[in-house]
C-alpha positions in Angstrom: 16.1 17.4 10.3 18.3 19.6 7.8 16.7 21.2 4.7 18.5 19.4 1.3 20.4 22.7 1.2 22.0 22.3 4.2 23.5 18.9 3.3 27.2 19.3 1.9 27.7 17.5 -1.4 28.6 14.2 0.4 25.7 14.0 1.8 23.5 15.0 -1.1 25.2 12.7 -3.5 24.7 9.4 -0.6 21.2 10.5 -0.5 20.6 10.1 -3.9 22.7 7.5 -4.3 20.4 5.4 -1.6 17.3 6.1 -3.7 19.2 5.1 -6.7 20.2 1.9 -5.3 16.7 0.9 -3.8 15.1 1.6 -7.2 17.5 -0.9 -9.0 18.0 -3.5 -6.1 15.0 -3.3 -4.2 16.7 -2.7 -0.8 18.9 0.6 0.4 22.4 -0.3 0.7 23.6 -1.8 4.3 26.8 -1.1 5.9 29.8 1.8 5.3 32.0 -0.7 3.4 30.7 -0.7 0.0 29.6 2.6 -0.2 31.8 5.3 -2.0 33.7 7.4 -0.8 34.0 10.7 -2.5 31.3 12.7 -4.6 33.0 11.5 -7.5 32.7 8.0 -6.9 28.9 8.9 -5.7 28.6 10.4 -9.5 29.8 7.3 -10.9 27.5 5.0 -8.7 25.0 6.9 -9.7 25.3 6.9 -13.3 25.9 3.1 -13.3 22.4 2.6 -11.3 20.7 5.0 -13.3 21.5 2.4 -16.7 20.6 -0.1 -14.5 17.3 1.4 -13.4 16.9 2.5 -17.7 17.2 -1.4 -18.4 15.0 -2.8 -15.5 12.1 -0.4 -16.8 12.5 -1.0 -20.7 12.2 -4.8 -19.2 9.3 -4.3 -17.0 7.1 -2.3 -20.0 8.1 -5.4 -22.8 6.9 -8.0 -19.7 3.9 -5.8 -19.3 3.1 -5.6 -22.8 3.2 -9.2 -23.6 1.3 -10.1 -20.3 -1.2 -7.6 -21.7 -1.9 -8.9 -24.9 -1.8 -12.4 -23.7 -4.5 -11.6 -20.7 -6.7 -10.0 -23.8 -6.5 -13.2 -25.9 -7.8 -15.0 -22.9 -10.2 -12.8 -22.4 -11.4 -12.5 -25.8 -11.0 -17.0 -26.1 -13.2 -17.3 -22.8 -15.7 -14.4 -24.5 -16.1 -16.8 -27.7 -15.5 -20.5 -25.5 -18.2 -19.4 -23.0 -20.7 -16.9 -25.2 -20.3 -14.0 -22.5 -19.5 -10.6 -22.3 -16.5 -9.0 -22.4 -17.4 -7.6 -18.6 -18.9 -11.1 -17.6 -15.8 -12.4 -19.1 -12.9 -10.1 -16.8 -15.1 -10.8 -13.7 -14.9 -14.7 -14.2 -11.0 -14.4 -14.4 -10.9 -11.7 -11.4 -13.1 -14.5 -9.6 -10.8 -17.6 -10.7 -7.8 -15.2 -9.8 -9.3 -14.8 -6.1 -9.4 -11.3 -6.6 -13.1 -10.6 -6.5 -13.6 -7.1 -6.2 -10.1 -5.9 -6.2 -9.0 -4.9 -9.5 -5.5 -3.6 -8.3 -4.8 -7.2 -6.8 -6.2 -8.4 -10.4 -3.6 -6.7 -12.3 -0.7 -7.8 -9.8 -1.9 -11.4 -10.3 -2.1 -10.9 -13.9 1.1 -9.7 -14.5 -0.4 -6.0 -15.7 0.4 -2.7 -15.1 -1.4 -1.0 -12.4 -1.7 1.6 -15.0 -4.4 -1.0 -16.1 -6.5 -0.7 -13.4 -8.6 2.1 -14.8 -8.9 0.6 -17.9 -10.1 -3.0 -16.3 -12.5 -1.1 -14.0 -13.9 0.5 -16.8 -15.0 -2.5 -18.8 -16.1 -3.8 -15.3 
């Protein structure tokens, strides 16, 4: 395996330009038609995927956001419907949810950030 300085350009820039494309379509590229050709079209792939990957992750946070605040007014409607705890409360949902013990699952099944997770665990 060669060190990243011992790549020429080309092969830098289809390196990045792999990651680049699995970030904003999930997969890495298949196949040598449809891949560019020159460092400059690599450069230009690359810029176009990085919007992309800009827009997909100003998305994601406004999804997460409003999934967010809607799981909290559930939470805080079961707290007041039911007369529990705001702990008692979360580990009804993570039981409904099937996840139990397994916050990380929680917050996938919730729509939240696993940035979340720490937060959840701590009102656990």
């Amino acid at each position: 395996m060669r060190k990243w300085e011992e790549l020429s350009d080309l092969e830098q820039a289809a390196t990045i330009y792999s990651d680049f494309y699995k970030d904003a379509n999930g997969i890495r590229p298949g196949g040598y038609y449809g891949y560019p050709k020159t460092v400059e079209e690599y450069d230009k792939e690359i810029d176009r995927l990085g919007k992309v990957i800009k827009e997909q992750t100003k998305e994601e946070a406004k999804r997460e956001k409003e999934a967010y605040k809607e799981w909290k007014e559930f939470i805080n409607s079961y707290m007041l419907k039911h007369d529990v705890s705001q702990s008692t409360a979360i580990k009804y949902d993570m039981e409904a949810q099937e996840a139990s013990d397994d916050v990380e699952y929680y917050c996938y099944v919730s729509h939240l950030s696993f940035d979340r997770e720490a937060e959840i665990k701590a009102l656990i």
